[in-house]
C-alpha positions as YAML, in Angstrom:
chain: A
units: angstrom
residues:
- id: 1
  name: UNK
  ca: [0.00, 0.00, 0.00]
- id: 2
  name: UNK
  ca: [0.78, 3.76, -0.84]
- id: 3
  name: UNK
  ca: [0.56, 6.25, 1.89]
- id: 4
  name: UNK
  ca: [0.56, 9.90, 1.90]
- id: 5
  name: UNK
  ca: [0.52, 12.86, 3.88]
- id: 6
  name: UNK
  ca: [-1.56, 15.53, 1.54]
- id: 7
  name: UNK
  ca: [-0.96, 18.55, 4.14]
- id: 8
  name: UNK
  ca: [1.90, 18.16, 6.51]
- id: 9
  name: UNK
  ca: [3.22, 21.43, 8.31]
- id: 10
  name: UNK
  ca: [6.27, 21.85, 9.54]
- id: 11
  name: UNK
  ca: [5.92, 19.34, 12.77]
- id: 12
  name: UNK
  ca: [4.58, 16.62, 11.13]
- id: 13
  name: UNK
  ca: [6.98, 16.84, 8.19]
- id: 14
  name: UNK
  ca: [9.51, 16.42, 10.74]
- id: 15
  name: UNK
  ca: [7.46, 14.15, 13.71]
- id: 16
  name: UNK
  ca: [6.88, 11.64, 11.40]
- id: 17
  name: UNK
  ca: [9.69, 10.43, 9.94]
- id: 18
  name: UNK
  ca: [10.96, 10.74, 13.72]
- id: 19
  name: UNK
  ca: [8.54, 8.26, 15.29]
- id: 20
  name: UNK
  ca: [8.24, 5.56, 12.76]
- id: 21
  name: UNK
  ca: [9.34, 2.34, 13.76]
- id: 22
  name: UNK
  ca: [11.04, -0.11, 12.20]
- id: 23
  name: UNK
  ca: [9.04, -2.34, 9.92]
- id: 24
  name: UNK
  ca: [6.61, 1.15, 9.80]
- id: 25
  name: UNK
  ca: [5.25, 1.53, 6.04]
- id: 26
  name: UNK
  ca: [6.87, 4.59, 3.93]
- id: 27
  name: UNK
  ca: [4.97, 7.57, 4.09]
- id: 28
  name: UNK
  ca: [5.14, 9.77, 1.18]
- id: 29
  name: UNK
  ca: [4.72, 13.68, 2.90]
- id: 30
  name: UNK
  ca: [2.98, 16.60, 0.66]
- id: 31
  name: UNK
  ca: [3.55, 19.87, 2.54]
- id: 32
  name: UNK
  ca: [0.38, 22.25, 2.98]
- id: 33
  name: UNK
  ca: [-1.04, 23.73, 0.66]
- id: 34
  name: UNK
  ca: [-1.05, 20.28, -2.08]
- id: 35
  name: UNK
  ca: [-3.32, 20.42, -5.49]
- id: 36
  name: UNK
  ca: [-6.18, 18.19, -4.90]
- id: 37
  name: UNK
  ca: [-5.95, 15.94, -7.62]
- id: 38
  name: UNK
  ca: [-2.53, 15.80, -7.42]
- id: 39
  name: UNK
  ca: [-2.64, 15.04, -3.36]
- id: 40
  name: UNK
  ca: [-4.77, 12.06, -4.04]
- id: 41
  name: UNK
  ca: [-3.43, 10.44, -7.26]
- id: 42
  name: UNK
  ca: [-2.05, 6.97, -7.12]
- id: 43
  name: UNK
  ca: [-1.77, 6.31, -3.64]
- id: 44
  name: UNK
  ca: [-4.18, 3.57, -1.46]
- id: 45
  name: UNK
  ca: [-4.34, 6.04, 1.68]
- id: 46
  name: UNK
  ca: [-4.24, 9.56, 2.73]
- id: 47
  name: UNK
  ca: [-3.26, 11.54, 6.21]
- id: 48
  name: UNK
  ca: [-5.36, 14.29, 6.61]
- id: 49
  name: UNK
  ca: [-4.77, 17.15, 8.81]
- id: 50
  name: UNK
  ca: [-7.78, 20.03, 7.63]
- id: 51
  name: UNK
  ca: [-7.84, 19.75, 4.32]
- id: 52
  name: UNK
  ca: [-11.78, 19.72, 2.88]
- id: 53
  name: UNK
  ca: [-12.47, 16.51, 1.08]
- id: 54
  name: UNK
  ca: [-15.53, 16.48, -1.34]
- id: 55
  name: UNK
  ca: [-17.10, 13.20, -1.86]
- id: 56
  name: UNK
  ca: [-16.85, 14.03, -5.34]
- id: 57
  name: UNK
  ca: [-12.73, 14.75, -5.53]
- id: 58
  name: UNK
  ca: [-12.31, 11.27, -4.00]
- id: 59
  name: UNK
  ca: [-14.51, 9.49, -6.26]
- id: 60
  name: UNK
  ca: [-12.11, 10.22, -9.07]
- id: 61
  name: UNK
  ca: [-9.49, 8.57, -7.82]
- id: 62
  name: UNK
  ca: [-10.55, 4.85, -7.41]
- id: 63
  name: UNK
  ca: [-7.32, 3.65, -5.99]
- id: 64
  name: UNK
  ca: [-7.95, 5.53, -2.65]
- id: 65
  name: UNK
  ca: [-9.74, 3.68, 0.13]
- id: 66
  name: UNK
  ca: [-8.83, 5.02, 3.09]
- id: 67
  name: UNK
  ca: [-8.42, 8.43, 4.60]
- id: 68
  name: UNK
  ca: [-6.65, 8.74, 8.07]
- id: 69
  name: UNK
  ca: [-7.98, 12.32, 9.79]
- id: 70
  name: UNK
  ca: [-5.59, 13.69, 12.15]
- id: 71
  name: UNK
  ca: [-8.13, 14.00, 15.14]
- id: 72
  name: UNK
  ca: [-11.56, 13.46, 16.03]
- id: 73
  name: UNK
  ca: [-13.59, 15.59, 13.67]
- id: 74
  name: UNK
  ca: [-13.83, 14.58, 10.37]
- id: 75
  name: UNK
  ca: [-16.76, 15.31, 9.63]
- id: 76
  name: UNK
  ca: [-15.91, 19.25, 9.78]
- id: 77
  name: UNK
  ca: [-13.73, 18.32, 6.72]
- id: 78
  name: UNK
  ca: [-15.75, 15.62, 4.44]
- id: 79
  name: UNK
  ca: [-18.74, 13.37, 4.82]
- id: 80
  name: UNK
  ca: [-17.80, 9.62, 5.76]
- id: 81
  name: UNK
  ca: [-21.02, 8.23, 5.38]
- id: 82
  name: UNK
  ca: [-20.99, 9.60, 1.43]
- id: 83
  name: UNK
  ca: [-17.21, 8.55, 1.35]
- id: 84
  name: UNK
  ca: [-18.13, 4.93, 3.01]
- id: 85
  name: UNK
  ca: [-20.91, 4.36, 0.19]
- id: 86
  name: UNK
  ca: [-18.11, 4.59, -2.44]
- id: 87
  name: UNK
  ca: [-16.08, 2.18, -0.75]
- id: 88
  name: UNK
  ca: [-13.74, 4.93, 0.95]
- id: 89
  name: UNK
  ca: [-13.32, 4.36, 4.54]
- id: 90
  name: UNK
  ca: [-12.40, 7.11, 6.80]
- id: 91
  name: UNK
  ca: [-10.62, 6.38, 10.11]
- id: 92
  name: UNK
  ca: [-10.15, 8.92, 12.70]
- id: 93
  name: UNK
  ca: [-8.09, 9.33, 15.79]
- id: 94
  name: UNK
  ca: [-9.21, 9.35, 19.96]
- id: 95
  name: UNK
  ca: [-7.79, 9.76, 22.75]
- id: 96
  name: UNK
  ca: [-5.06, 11.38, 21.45]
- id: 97
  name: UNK
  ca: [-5.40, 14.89, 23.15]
- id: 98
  name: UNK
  ca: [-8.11, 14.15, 25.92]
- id: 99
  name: UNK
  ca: [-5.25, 15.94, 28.84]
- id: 100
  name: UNK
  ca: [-3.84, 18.23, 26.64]
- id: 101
  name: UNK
  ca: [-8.13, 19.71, 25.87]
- id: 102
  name: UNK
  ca: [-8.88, 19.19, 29.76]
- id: 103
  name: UNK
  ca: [-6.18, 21.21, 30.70]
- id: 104
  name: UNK
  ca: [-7.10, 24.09, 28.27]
- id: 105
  name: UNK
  ca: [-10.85, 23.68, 29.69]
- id: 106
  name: UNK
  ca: [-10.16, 24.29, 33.18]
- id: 107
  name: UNK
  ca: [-7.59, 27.07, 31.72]
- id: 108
  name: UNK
  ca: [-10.58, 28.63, 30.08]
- id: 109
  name: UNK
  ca: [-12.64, 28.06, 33.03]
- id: 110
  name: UNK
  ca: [-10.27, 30.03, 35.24]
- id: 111
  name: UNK
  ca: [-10.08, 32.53, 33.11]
- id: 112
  name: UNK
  ca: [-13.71, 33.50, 32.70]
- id: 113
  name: UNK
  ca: [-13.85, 33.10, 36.47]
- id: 114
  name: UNK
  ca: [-11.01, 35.86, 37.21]
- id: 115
  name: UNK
  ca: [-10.99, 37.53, 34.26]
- id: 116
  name: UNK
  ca: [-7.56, 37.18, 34.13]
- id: 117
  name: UNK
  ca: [-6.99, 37.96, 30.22]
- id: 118
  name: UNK
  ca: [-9.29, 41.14, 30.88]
- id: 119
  name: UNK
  ca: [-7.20, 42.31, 33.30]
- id: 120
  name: UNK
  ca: [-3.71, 41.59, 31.27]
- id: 121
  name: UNK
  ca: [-5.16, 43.37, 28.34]
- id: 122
  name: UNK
  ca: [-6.52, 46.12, 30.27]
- id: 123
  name: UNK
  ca: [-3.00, 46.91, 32.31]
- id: 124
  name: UNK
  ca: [-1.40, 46.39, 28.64]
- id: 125
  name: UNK
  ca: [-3.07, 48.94, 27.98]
- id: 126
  name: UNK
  ca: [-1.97, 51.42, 30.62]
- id: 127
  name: UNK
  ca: [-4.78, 50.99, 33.53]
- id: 128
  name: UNK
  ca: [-4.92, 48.71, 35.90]
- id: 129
  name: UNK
  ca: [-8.61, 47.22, 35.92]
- id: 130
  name: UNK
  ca: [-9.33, 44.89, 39.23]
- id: 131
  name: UNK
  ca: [-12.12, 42.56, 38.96]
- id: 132
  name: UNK
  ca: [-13.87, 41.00, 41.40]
- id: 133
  name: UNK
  ca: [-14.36, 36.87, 40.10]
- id: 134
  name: UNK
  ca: [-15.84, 33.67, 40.84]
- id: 135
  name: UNK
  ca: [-14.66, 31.65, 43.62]
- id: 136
  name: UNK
  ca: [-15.06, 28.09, 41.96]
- id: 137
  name: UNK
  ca: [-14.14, 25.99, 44.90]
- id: 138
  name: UNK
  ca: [-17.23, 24.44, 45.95]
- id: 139
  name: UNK
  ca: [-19.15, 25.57, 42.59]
- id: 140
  name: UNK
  ca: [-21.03, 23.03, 40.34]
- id: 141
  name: UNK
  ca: [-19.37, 22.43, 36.87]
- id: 142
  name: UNK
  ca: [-21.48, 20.64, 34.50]
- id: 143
  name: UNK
  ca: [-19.82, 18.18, 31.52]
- id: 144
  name: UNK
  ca: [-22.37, 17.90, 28.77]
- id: 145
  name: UNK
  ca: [-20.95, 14.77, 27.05]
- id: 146
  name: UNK
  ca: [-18.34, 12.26, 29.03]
- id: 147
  name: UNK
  ca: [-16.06, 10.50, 26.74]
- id: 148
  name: UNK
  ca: [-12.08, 10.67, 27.30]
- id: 149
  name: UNK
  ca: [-12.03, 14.53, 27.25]
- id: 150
  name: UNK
  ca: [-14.90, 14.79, 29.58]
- id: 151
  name: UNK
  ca: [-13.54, 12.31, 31.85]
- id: 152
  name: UNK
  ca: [-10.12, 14.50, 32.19]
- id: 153
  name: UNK
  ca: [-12.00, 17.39, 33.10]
- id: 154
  name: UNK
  ca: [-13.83, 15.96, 36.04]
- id: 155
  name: UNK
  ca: [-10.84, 14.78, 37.31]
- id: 156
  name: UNK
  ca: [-8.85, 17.91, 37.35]
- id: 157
  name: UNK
  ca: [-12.15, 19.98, 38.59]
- id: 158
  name: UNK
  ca: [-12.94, 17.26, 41.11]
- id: 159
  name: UNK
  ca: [-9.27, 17.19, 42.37]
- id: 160
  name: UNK
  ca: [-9.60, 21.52, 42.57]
- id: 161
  name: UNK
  ca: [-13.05, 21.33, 45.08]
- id: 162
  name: UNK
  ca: [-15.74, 21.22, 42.00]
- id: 163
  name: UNK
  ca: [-18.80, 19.54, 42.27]
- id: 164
  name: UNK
  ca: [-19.09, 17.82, 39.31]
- id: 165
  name: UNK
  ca: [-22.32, 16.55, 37.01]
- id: 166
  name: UNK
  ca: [-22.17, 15.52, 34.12]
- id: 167
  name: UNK
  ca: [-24.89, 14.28, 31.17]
- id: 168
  name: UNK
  ca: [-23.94, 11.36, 28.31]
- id: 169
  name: UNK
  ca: [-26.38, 10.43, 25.16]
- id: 170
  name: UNK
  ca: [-25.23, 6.92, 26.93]
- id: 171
  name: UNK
  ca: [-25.45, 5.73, 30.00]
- id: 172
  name: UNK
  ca: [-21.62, 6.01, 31.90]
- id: 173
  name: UNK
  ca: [-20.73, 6.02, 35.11]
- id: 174
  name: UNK
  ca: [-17.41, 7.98, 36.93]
- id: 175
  name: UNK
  ca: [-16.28, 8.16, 40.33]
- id: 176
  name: UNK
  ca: [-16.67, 11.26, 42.08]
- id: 177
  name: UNK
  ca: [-19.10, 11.94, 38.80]
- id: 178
  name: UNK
  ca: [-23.22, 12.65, 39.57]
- id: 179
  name: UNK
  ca: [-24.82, 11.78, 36.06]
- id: 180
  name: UNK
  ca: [-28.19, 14.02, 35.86]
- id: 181
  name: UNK
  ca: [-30.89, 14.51, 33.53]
- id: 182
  name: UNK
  ca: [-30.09, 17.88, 31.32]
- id: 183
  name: UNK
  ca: [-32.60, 19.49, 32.70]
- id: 184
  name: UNK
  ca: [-30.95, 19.19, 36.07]
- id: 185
  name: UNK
  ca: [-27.31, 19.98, 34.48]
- id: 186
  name: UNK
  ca: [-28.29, 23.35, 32.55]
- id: 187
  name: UNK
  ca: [-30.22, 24.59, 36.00]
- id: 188
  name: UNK
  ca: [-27.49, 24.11, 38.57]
- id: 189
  name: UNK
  ca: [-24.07, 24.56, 36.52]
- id: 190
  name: UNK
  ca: [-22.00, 27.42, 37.67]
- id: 191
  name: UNK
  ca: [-19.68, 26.52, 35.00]
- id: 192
  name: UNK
  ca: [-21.15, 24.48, 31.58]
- id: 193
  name: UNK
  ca: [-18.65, 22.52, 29.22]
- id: 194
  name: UNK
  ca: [-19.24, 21.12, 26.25]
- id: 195
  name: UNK
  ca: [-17.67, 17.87, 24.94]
- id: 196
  name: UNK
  ca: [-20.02, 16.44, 22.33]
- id: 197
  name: UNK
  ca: [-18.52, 15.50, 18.95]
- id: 198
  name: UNK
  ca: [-19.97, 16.84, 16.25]
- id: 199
  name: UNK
  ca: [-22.43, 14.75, 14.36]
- id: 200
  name: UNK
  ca: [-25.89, 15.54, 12.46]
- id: 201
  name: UNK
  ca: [-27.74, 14.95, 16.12]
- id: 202
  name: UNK
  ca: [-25.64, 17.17, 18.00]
- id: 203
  name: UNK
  ca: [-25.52, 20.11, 15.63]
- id: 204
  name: UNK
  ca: [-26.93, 22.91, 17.63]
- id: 205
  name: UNK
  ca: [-27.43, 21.13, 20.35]
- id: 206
  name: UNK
  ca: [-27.33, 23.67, 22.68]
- id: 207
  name: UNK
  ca: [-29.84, 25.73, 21.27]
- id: 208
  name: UNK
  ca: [-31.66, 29.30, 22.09]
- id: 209
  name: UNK
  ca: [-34.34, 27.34, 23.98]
- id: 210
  name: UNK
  ca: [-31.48, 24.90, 25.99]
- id: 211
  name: UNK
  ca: [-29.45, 28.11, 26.54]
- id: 212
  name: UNK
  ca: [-32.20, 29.89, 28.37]
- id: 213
  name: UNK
  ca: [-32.39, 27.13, 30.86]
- id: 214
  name: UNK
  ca: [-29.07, 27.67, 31.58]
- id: 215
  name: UNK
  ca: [-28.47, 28.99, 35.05]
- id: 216
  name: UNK
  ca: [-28.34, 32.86, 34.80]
- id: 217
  name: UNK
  ca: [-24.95, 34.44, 34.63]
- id: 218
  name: UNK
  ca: [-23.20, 30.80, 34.27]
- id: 219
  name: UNK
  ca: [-19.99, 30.08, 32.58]
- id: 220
  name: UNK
  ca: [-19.89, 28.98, 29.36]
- id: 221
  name: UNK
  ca: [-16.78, 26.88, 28.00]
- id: 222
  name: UNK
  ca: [-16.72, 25.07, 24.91]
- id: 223
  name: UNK
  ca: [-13.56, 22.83, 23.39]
- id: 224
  name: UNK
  ca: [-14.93, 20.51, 21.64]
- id: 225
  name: UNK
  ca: [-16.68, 21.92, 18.05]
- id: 226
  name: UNK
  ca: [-17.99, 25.46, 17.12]
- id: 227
  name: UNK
  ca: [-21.06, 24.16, 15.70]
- id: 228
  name: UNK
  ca: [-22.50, 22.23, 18.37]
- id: 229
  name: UNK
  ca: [-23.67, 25.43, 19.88]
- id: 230
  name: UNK
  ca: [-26.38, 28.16, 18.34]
- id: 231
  name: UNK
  ca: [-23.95, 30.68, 17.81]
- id: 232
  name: UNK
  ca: [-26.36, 33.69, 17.14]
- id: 233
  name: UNK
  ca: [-28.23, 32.76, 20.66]
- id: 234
  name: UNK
  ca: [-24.63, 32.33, 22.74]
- id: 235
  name: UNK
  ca: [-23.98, 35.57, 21.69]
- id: 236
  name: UNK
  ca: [-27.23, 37.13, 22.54]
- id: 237
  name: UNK
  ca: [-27.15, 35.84, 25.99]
- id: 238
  name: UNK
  ca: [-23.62, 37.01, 26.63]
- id: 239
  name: UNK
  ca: [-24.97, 40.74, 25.57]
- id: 240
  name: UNK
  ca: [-28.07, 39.84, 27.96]
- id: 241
  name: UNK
  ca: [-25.62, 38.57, 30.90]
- id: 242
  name: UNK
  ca: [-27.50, 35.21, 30.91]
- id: 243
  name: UNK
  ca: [-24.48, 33.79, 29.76]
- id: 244
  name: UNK
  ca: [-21.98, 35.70, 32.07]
- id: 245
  name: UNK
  ca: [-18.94, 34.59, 30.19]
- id: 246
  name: UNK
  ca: [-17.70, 32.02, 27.27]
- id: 247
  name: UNK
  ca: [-14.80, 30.69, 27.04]
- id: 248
  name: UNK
  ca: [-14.26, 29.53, 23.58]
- id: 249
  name: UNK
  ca: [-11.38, 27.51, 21.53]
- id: 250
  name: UNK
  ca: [-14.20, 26.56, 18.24]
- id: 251
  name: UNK
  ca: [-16.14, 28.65, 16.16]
- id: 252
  name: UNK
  ca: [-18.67, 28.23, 13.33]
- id: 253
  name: UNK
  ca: [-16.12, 29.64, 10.94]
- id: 254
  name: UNK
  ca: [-12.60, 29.19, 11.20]
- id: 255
  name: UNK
  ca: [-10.76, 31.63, 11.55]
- id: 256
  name: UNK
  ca: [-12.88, 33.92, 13.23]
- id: 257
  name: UNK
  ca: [-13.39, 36.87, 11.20]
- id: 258
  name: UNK
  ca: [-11.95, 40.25, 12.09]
- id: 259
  name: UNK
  ca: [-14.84, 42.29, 13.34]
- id: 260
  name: UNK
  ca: [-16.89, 39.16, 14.57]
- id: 261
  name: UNK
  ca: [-19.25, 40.21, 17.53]
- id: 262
  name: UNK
  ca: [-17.26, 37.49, 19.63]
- id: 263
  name: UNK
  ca: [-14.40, 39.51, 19.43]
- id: 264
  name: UNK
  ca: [-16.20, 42.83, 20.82]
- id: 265
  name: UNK
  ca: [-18.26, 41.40, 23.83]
- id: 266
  name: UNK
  ca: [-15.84, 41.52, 27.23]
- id: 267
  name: UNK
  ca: [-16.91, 38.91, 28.56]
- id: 268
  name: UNK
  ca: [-15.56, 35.69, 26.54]
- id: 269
  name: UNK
  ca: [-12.10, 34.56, 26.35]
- id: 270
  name: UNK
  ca: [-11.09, 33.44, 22.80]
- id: 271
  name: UNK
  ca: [-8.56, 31.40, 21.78]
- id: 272
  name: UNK
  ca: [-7.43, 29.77, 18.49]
- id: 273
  name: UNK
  ca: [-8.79, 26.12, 18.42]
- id: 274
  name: UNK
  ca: [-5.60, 25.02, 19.95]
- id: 275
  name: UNK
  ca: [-6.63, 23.00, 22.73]
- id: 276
  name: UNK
  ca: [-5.21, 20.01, 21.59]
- id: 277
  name: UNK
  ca: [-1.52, 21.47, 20.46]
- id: 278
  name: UNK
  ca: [0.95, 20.16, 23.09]
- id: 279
  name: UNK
  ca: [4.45, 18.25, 22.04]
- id: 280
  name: UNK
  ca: [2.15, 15.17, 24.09]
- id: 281
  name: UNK
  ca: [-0.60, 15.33, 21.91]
- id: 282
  name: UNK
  ca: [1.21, 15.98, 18.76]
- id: 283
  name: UNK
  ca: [3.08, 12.90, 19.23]
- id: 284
  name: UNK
  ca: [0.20, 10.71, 20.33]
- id: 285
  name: UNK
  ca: [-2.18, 12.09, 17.52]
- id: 286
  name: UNK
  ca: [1.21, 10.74, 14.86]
- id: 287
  name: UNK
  ca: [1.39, 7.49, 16.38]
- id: 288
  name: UNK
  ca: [-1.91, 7.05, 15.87]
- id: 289
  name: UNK
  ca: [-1.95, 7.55, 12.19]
- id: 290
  name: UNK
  ca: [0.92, 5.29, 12.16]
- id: 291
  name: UNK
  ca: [-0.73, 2.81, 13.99]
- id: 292
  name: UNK
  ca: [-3.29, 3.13, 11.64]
- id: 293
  name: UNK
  ca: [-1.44, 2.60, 8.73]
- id: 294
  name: UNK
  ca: [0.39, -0.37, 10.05]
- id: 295
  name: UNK
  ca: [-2.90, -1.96, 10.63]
- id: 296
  name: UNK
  ca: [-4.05, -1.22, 7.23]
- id: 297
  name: UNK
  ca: [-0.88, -2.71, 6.10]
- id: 298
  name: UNK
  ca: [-1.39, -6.15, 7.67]
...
């Protein structure tokens, strides 16, 4: 089999080549950005870091059958149930980042509950704005969704004084974890995190009508996919105060636009979907793909 890397940067140009093992398959590596058609001639499988893939572009090239995403959502980038109905199966990565994305959740969480980047800015700036913030020892932080990511969180809360609930589309269980209905999670959350992976059902999932059942003036935190929140209601409920601050790594559109109302309300925290980049998770989210290769390889 052919492999091929159709938009490499820098790191993993270089990360691959460092951590595969003997016996590994060859990896051809196309730096970013790669024609198309070029990217995906004559080779059995791709690596895929954010490069969109229309059904239609891998349909004309019949020798692909696999596409390895670097990460968890794929579906951002290309459809895999139109890709699996022309044979093209599309394998994804978990587990990869799940401390690395708990860490920056409770870093985002701290944030909007000091206002610490507020402050920074504001001195920066020659003043030397004081805020009083939310003591979150003892506070309720709700996880809506509990897979790896999820699980990290309540550790690192629970291990800081948080009372922790959390609500799953399946059942799960955690120590130290109080699964509740999501009525019961959006009432009595001081803080609200979202870990749901993006899929068709989960698309706006926390809607204008979920939002206002929120508990008034709660935190909002979200590392896990733009899109799985109503953007246009978030933001109206920031400028009402019923959201009293977001913390937010994902965006409908990436990049956020200069200009974008996010970027003018003071009370979120932004930051550029980079809750997943540490030299860990880098390395763990390569191995995978190489383990994924080697398994395709037999």
């Amino acid at each position: 089999m052919r492999f091929r890397v159709i938009d490499a940067d820098a790191d993993i140009a270089s990360g691959i080549p460092r951590l595969r093992r003997p016996g590994d398959p060859e990896v051809e590596i196309l730096m970013a950005p790669a024609a198309l058609a070029t990217a995906l001639a004559d080779v059995d499988a791709v690596i895929v870091d954010g490069t969109n893939l229309p059904t239609e572009a891998v349909a004309a090239h019949p020798r692909l059958r696999h596409i390895i995403f670097l990460g968890t959502g794929a579906r951002s980038y290309m459809d895999p149930d139109a890709l699996a109905a022309i044979g093209v199966s599309v394998h994804i990565i978990t587990g990869y980042g799940d401390t690395a994305v708990a860490e920056h959740t409770i870093a985002l969480m701290w944030d909007a509950a000091r206002k610490t980047a507020r402050m920074d800015g504001g001195i920066r700036a020659g003043g030397f704005p004081r805020f009083e913030g939310l003591q979150l020892t003892g506070r309720t932080l709700g996880l809506l969704g509990f897979g790896g990511i999820g699980r990290e969180v309540a550790r690192i809360a629970g291990g800081g004084g948080m009372r922790v609930l959390a609500w799953n589309r399946t059942p799960r269980a955690a120590q130290g974890v109080e699964f509740v209905d999501l009525d019961t999670l959006l009432a009595e959350s001081h803080v609200l995190s979202l870990h749901l992976l993006l899929t068709e059902q989960t698309r706006g999932f926390l809607s204008a009508e979920r939002i206002a059942r929120m508990r008034p003036g709660a935190i909002l935190v979200n590392t896990a996919r733009g899109a799985v929140v109503d953007e246009a209601a978030m933001i109206a409920a920031l400028r009402s105060g019923h959201i009293g601050h977001a913390g937010l790594d994902v965006f409908d559109i990436e990049p956020l636009p200069a200009g974008h109302p996010l970027t003018l309300l003071p009370n979120t925290t932004l930051t550029g979907h980079s809750a997943f980049k540490t030299a860990e998770a880098a390395d763990n989210l390569l191995l995978g793909a190489l383990d994924h290769a080697r398994r395709l390889l037999g």
